[in-house]
ChimeraX commands (.cxc) that place a marker at each C-alpha (Angstrom):
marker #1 position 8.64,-14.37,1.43 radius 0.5
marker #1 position 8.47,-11.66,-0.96 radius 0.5
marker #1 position 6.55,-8.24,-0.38 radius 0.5
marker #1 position 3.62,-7.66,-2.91 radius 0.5
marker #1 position 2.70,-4.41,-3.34 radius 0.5
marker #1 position -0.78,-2.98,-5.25 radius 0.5
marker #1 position -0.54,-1.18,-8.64 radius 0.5
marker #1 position 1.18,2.47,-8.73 radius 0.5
marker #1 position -1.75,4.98,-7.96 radius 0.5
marker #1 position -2.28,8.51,-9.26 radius 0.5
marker #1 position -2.84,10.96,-6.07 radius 0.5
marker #1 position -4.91,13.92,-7.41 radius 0.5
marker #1 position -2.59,16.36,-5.70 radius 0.5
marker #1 position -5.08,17.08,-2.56 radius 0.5
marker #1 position -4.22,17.98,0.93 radius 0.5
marker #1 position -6.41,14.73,1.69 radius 0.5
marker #1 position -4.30,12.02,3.37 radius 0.5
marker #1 position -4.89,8.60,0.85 radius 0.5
marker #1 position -3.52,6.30,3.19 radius 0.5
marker #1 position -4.45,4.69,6.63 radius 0.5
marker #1 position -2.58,4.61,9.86 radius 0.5
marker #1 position -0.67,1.29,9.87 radius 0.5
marker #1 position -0.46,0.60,6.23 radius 0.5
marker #1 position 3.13,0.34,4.96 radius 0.5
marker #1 position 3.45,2.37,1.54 radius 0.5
marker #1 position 5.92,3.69,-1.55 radius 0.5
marker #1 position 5.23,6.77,-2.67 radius 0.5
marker #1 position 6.80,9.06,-5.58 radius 0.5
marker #1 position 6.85,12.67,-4.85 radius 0.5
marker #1 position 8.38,15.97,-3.64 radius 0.5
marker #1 position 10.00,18.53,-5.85 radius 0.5
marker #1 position 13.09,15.82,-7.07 radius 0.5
marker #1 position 10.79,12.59,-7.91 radius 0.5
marker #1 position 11.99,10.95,-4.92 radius 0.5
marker #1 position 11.13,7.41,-4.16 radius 0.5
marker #1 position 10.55,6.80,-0.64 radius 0.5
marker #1 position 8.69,3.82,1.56 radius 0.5
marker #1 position 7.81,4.22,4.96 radius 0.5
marker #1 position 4.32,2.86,7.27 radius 0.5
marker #1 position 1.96,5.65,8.35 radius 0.5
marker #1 position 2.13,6.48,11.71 radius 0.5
marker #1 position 0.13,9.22,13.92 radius 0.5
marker #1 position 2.84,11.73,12.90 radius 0.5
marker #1 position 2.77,11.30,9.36 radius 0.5
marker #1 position -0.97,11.46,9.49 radius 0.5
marker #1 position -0.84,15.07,10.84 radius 0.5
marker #1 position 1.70,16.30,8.11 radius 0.5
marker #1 position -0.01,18.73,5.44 radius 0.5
marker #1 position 2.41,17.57,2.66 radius 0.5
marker #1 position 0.39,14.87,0.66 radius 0.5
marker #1 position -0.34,17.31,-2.10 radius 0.5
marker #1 position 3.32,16.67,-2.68 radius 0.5
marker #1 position 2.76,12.46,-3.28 radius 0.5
marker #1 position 2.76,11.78,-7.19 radius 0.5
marker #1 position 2.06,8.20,-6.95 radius 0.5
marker #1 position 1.96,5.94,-4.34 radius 0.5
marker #1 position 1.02,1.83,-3.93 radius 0.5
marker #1 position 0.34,0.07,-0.65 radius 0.5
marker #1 position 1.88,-3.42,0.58 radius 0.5
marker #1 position -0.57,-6.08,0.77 radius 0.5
marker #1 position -0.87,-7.56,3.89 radius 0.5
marker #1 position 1.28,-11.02,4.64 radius 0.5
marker #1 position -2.12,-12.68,5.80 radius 0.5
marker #1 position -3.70,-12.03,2.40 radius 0.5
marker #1 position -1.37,-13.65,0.50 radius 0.5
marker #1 position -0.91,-16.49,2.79 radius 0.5
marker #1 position -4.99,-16.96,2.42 radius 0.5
marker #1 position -4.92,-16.20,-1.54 radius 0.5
marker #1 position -2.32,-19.26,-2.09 radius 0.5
marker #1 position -4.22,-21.37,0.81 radius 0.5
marker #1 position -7.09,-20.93,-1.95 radius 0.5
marker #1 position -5.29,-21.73,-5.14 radius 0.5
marker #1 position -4.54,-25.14,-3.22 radius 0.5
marker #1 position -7.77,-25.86,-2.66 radius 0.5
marker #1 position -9.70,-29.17,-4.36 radius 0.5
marker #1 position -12.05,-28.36,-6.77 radius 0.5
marker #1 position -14.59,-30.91,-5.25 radius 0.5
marker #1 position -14.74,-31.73,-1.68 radius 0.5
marker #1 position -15.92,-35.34,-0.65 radius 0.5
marker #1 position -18.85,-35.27,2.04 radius 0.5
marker link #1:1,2 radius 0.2
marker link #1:2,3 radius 0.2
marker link #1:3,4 radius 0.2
marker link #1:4,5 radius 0.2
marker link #1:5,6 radius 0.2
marker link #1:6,7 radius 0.2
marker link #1:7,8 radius 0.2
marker link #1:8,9 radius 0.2
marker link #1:9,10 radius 0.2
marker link #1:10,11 radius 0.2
marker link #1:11,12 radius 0.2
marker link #1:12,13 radius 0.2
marker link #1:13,14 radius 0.2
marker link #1:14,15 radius 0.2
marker link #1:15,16 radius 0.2
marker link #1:16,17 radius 0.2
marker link #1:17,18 radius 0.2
marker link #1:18,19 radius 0.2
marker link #1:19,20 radius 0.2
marker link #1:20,21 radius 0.2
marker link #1:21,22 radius 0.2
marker link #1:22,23 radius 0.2
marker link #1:23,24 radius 0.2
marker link #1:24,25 radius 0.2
marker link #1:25,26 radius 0.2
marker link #1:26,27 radius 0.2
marker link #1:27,28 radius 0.2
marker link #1:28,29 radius 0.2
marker link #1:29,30 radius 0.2
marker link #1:30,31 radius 0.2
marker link #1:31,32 radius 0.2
marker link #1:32,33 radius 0.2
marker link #1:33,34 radius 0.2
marker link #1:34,35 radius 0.2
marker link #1:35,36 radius 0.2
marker link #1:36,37 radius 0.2
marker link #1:37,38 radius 0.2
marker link #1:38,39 radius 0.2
marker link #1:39,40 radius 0.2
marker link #1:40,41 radius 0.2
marker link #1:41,42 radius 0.2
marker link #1:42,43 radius 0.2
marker link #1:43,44 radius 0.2
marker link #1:44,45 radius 0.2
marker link #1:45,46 radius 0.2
marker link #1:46,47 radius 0.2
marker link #1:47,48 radius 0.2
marker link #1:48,49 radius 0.2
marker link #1:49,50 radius 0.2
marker link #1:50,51 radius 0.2
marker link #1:51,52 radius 0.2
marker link #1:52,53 radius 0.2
marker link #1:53,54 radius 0.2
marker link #1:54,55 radius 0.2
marker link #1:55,56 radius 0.2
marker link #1:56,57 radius 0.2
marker link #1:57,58 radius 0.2
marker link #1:58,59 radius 0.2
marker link #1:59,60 radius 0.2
marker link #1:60,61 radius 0.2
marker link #1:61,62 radius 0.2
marker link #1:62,63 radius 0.2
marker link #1:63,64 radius 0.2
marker link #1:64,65 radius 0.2
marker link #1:65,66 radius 0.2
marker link #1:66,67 radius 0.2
marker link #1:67,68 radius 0.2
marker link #1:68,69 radius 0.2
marker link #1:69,70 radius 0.2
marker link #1:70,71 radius 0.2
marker link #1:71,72 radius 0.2
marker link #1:72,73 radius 0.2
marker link #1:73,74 radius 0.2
marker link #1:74,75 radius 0.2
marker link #1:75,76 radius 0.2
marker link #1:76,77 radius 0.2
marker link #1:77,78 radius 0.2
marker link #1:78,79 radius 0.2
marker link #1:79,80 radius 0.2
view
C-alpha cells in the first residue's frame, strides 16, 4: 500500500508547533530548503525551531484510506 499524504501547506513562520504528537509529516525548511520526514514525538514537540518549516503536509492515516475505498465499494441501494 502506498502512503497518501495531504496537500503541501504554507506555515506562517510562527514559533507555534502545526503538528500533533504522533502524526507522521514532510516538511520543507531550514536555511538550505531541505526536505525532511519524520513523526512528532515529545522531543520534537519541545523544539523552538518551527519558525524554520516552509511547508509541510501530513500522512493520512492507513485506516482512512482503508474506510474511504470500503465506501467507494459500496451499493448504491441496499435491499431491506
Amino acid at each position: 500500500m502506498t502512503e497518501e499524504w495531504g496537500p503541501w501547506i504554507e506555515h506562517d513562520g510562527s514559533k507555534v508547533c502545526p503538528f500533533q504528537i504522533g502524526q507522521r509529516v514532510q516538511t520543507i525548511g531550514g536555511p538550505w530548503d531541505q526536505f525532511d520526514e519524520w513523526t512528532v514525538n515529545e522531543y520534537a514537540a519541545r523544539l523552538k525551531t518551527y519558525h524554520l518549516v516552509k511547508r509541510y503536509r501530513i500522512r493520512r492515516p492507513r485506516g482512512l484510506k482503508i474506510l474511504q475505498d470500503l465506501i467507494e465499494k459500496l451499493p448504491e441501494t441496499v435491499e431491506a
